[in-house]
C-alpha atoms as an extended CHARMM CRD file, in Angstrom:
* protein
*
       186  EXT
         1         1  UNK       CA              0.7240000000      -15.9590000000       11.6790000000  PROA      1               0.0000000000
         2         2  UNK       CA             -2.7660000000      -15.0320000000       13.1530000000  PROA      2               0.0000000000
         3         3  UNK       CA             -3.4590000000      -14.7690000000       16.3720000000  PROA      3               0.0000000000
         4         4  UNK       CA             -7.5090000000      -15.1070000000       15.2750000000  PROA      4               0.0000000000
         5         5  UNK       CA             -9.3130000000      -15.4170000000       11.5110000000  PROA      5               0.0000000000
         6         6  UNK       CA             -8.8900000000      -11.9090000000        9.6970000000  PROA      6               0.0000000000
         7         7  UNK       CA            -11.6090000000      -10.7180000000        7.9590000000  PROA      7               0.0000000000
         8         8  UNK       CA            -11.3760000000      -12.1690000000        4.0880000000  PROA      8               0.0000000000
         9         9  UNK       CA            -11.8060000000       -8.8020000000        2.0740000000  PROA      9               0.0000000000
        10        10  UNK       CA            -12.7490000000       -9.7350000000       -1.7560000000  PROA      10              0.0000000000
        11        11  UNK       CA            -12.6260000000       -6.4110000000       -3.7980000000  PROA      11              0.0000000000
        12        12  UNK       CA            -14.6880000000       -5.9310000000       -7.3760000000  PROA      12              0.0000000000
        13        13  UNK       CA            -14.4820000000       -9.2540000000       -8.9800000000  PROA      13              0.0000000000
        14        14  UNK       CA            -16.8420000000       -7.9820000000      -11.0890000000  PROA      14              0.0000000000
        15        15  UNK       CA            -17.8730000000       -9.7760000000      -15.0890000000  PROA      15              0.0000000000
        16        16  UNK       CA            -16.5380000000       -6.2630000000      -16.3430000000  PROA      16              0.0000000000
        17        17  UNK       CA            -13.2150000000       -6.9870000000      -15.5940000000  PROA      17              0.0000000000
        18        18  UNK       CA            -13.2170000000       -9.7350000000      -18.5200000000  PROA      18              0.0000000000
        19        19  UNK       CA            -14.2190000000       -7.2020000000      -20.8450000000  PROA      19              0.0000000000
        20        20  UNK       CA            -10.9320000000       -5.8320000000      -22.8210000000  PROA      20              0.0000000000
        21        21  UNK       CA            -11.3030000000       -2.2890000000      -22.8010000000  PROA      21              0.0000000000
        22        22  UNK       CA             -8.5710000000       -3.4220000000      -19.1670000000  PROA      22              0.0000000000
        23        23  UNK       CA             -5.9040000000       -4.4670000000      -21.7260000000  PROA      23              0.0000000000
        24        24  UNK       CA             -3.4900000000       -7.4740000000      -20.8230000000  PROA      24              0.0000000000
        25        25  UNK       CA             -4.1760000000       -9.5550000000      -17.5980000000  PROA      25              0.0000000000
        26        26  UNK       CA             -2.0880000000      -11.4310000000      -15.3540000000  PROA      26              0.0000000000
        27        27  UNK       CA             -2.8360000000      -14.2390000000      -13.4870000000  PROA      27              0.0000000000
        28        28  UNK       CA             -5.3570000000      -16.2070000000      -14.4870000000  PROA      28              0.0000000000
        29        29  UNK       CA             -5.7230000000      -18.1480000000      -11.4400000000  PROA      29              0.0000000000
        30        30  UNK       CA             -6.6040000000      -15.4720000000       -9.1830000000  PROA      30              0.0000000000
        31        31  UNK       CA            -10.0060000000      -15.8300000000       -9.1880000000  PROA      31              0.0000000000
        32        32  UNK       CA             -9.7120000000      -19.8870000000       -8.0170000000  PROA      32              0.0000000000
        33        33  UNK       CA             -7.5030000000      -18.9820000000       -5.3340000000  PROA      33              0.0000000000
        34        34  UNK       CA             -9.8200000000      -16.2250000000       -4.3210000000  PROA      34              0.0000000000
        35        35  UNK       CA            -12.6270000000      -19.1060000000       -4.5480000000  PROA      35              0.0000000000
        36        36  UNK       CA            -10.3760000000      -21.6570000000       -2.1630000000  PROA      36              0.0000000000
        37        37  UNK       CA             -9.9440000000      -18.9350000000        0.3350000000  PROA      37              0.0000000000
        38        38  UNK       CA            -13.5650000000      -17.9120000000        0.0370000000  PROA      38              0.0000000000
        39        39  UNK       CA            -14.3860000000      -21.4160000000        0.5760000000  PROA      39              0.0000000000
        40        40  UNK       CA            -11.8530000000      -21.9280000000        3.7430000000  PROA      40              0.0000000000
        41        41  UNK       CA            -13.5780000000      -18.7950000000        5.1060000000  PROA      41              0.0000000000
        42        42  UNK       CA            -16.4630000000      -19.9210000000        4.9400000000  PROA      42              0.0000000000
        43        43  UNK       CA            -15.5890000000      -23.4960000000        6.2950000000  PROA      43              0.0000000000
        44        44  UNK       CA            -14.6410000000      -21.5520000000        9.3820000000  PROA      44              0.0000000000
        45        45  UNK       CA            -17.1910000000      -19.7170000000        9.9690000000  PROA      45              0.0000000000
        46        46  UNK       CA            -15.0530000000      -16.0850000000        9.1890000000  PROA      46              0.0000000000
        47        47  UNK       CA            -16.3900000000      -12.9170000000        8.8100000000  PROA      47              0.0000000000
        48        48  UNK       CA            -16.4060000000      -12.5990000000        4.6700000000  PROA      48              0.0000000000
        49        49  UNK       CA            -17.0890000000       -8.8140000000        2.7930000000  PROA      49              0.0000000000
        50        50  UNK       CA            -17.2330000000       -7.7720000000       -0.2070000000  PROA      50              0.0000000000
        51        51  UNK       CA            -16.9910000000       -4.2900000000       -2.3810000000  PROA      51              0.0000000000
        52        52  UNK       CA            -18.6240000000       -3.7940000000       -5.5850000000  PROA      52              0.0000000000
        53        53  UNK       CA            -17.2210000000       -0.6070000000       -7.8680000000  PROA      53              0.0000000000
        54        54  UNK       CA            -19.8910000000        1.1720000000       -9.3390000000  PROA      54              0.0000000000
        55        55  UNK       CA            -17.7400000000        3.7950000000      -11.4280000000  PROA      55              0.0000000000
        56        56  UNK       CA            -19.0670000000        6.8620000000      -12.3400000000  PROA      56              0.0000000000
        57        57  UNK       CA            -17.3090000000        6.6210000000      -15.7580000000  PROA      57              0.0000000000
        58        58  UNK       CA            -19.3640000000        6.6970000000      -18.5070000000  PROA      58              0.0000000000
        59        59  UNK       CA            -17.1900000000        3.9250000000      -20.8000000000  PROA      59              0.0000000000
        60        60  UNK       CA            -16.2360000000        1.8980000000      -17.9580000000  PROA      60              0.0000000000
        61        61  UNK       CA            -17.2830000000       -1.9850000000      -18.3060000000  PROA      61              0.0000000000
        62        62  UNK       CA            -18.3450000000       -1.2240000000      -14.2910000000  PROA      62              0.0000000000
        63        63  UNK       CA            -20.4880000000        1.4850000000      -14.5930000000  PROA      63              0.0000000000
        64        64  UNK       CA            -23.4810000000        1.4290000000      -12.5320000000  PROA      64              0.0000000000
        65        65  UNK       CA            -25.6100000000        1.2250000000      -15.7430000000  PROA      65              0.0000000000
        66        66  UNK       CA            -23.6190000000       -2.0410000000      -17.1150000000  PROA      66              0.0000000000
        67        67  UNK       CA            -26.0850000000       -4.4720000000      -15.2230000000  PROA      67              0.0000000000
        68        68  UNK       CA            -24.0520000000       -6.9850000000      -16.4320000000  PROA      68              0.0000000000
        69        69  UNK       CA            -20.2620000000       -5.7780000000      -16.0980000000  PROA      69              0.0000000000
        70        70  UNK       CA            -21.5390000000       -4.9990000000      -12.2670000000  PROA      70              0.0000000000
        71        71  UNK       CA            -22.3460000000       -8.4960000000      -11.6840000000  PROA      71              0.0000000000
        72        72  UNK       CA            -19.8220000000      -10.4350000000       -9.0630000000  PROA      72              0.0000000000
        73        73  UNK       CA            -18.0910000000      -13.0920000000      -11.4080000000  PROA      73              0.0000000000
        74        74  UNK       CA            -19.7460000000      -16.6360000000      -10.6800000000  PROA      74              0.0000000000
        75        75  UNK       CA            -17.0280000000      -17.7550000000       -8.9730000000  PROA      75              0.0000000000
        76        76  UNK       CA            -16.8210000000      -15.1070000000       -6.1080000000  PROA      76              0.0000000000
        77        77  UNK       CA            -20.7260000000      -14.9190000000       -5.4760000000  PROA      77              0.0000000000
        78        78  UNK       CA            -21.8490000000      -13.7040000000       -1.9050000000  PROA      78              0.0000000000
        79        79  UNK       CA            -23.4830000000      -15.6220000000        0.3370000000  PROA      79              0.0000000000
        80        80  UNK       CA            -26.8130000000      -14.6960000000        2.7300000000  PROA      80              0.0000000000
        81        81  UNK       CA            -24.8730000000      -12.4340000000        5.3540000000  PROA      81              0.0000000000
        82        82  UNK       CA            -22.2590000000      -12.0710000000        3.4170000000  PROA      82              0.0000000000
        83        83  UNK       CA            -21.3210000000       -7.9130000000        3.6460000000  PROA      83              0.0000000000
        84        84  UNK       CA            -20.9860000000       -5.9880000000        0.3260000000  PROA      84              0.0000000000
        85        85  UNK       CA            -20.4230000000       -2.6680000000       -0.2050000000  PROA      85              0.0000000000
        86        86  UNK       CA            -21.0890000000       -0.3450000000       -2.9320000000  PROA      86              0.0000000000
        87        87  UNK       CA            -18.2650000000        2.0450000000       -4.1810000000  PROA      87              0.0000000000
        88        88  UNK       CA            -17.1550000000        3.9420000000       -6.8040000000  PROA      88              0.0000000000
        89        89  UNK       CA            -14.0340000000        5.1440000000       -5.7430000000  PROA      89              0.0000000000
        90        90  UNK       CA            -10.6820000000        2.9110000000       -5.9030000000  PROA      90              0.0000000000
        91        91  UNK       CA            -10.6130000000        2.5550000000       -1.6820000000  PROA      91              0.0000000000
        92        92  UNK       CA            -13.2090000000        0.1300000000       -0.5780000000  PROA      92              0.0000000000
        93        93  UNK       CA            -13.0420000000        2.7640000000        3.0560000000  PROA      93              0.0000000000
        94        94  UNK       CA            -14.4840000000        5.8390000000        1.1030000000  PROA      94              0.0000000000
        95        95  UNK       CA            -17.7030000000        6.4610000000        1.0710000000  PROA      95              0.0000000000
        96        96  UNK       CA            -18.9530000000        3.2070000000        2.3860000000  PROA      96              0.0000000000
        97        97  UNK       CA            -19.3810000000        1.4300000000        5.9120000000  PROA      97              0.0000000000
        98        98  UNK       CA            -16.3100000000       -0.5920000000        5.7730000000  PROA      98              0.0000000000
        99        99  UNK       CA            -14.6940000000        0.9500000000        8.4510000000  PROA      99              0.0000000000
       100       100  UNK       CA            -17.4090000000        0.7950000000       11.0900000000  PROA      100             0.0000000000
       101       101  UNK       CA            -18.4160000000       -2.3750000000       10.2550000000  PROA      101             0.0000000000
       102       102  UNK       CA            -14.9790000000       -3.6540000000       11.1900000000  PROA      102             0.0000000000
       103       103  UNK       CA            -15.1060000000       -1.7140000000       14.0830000000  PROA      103             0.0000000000
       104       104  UNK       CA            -18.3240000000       -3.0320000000       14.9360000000  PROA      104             0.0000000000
       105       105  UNK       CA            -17.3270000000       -6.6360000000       14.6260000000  PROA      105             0.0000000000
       106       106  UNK       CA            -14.0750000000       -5.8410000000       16.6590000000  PROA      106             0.0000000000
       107       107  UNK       CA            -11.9550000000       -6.8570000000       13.0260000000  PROA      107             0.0000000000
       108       108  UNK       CA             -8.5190000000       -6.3360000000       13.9010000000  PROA      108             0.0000000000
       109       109  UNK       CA             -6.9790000000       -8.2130000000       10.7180000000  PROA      109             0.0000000000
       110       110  UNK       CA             -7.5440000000       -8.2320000000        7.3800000000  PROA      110             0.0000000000
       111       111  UNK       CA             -6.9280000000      -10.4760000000        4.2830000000  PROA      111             0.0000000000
       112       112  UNK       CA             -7.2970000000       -8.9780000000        0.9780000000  PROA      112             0.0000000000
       113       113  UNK       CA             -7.8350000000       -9.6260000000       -2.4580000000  PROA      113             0.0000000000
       114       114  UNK       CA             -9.4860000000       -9.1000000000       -5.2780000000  PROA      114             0.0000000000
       115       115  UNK       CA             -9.3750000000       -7.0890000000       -9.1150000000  PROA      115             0.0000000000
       116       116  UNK       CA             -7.3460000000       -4.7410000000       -9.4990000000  PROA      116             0.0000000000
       117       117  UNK       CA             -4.1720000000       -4.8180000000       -8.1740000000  PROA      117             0.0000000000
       118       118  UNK       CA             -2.9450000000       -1.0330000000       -9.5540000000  PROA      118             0.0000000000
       119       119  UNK       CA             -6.6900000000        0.2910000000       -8.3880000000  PROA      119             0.0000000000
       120       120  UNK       CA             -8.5300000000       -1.0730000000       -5.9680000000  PROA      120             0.0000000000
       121       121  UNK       CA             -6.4510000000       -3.3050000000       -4.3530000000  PROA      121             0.0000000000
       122       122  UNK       CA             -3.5700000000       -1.2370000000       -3.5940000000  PROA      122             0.0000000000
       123       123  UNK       CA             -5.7470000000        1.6400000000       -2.8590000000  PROA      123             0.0000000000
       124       124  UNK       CA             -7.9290000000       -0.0490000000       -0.4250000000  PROA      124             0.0000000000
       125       125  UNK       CA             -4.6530000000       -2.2040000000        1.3450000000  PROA      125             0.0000000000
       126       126  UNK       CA             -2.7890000000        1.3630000000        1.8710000000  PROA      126             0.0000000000
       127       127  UNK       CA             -5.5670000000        2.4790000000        3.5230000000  PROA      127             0.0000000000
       128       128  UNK       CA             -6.1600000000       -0.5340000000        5.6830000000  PROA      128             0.0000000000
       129       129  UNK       CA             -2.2620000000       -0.3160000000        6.7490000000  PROA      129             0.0000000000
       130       130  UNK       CA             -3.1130000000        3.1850000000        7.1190000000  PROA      130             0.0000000000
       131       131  UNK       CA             -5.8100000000        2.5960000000        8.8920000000  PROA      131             0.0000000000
       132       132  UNK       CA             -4.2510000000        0.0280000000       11.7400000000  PROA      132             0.0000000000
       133       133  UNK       CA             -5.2310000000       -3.1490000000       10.7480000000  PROA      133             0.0000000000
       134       134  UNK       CA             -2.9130000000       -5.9770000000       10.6270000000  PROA      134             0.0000000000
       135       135  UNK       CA             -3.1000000000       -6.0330000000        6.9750000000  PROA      135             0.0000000000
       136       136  UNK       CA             -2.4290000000       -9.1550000000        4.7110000000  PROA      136             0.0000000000
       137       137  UNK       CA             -2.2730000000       -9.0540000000        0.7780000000  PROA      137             0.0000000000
       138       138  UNK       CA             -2.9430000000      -12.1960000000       -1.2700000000  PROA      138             0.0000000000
       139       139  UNK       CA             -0.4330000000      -11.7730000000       -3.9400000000  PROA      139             0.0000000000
       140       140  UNK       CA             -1.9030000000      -15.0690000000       -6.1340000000  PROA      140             0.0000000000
       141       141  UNK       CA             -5.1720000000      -13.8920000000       -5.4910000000  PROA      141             0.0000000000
       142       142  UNK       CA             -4.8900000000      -10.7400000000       -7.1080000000  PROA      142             0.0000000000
       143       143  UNK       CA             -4.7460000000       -9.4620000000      -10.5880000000  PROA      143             0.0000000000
       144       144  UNK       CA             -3.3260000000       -6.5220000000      -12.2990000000  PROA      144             0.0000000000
       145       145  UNK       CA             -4.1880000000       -5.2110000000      -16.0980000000  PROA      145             0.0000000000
       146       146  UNK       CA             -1.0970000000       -3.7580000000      -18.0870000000  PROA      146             0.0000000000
       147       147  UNK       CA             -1.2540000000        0.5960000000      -18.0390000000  PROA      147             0.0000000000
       148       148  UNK       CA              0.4430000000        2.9310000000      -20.8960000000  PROA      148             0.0000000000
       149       149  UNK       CA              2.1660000000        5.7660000000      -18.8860000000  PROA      149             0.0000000000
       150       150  UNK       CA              1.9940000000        9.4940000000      -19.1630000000  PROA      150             0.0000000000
       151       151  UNK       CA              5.3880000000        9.4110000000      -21.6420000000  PROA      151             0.0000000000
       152       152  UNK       CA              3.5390000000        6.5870000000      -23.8860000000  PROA      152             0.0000000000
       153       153  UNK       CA              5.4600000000        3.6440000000      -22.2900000000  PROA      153             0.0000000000
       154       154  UNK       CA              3.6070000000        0.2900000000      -22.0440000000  PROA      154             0.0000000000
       155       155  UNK       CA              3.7020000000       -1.7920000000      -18.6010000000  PROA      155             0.0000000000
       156       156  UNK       CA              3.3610000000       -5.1580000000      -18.6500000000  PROA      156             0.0000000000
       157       157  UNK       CA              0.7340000000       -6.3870000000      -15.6580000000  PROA      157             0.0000000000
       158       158  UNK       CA              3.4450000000       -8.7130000000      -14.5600000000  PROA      158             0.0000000000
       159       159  UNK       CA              5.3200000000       -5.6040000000      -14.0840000000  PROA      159             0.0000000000
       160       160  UNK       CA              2.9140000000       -3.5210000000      -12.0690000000  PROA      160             0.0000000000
       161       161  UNK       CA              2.1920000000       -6.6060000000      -10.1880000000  PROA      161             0.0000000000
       162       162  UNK       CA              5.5540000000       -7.6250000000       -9.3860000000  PROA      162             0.0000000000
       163       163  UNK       CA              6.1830000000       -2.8080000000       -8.3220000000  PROA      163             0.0000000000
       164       164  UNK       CA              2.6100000000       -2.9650000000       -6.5450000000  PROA      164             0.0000000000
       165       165  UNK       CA              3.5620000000       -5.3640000000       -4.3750000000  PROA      165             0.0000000000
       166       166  UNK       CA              6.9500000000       -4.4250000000       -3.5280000000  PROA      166             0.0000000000
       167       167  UNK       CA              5.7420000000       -0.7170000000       -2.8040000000  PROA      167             0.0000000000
       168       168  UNK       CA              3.0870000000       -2.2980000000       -0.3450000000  PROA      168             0.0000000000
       169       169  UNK       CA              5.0860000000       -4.7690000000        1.4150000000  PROA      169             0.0000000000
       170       170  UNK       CA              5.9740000000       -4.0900000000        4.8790000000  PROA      170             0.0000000000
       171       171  UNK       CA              5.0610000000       -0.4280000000        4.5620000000  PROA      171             0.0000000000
       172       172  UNK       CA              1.3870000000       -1.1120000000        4.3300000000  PROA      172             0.0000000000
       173       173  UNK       CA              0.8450000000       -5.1200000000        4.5370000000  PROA      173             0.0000000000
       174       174  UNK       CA              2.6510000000       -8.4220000000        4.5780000000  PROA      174             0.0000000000
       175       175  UNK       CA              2.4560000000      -10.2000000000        1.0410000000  PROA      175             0.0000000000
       176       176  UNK       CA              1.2550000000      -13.5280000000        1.4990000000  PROA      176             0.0000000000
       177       177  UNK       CA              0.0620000000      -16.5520000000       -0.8710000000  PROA      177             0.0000000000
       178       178  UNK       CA             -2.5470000000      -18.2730000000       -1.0830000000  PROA      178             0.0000000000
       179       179  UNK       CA             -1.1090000000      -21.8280000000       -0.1190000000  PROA      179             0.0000000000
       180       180  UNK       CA              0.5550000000      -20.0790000000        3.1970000000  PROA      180             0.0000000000
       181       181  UNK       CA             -2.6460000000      -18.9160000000        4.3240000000  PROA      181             0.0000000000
       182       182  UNK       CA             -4.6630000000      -21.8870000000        3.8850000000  PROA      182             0.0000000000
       183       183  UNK       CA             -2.1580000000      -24.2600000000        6.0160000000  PROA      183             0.0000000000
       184       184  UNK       CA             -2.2960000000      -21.9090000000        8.8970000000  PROA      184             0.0000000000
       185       185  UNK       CA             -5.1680000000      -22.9860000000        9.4570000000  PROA      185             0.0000000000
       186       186  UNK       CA             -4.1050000000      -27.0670000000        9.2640000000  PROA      186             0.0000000000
């Protein structure tokens, strides 16, 4: 499946996505299969980056004045040399470095995950696709919260999971798992 280690992209697993002004969650694991990749990545000596949303939104559990809903989660905690860049827009390409930093390290491939799946993580893989990199989106390592539409209509985050990912796949990236990842590298 890859022709050389993507660059692991981890977006906003930040402690003020566990806060419930998000609503319903879906998968719970997400953040342990972000951790196994993380720690594969790391095994192999890949190039691993971060983003870190810093909204702008006064009520929002991220907002740059929540020093603690800013905080990476414990589990996903960079490294020393470890990239992260500061947003505060959903695409992790806007307004940051991201771009010529893959340039710059010649990144042709890209793995993705991260919190949210209806925000950042779509926003940021359309881009990517976009973009021209050979994109890959970690469907178990991703998370969406449930939404209430404009006609008062509540979405389930299994359902905007399950419509996220079928509007991204093979327009903007090939949906992968977790598991299939990991044993390309065996």
């Amino acid at each position: 499946m890859f022709p050389e280690l993507p660059a692991l992209l981890i977006l906003d697993v930040q402690k003020g996505f566990d806060d419930p002004y998000w609503g319903k969650r879906n998968n719970p694991q997400a953040e342990e299969n972000m951790s196994r990749l993380l720690s594969e990545w790391r095994r192999r000596g890949g190039t691993v980056i971060y983003s870190k949303h810093l909204s702008v939104q006064p009520k929002s559990p991220l907002h740059h004045t929540n020093k603690i809903g800013t905080e990476f989660k414990d589990i996903i905690s960079p490294a020393l040399g470890e990239m992260v860049f500061t947003k505060n827009v959903n695409s992790a390409f806007i307004g940051t470095e991201l771009g010529t930093y893959l340039q710059q390290q010649k990144v042709k491939s890209v793995v993705i995950t991260g919190l949210s799946t209806q925000h950042c993580v779509s926003t940021t893989t359309r881009m990517s696709g976009n973009l021209g990199y050979h994109t890959y989106l970690v469907s178990d390592a991703i998370a969406a919260f449930e939404v209430t539409d404009h006609n008062g209509n509540v979405h389930s985050a299994d359902a905007i999971q399950e419509h996220e990912l079928a509007m991204l796949h093979n327009e903007f990236a090939t949906i992968v798992t977790t598991d299939e990842i990991i044993n390309q590298f065996r």
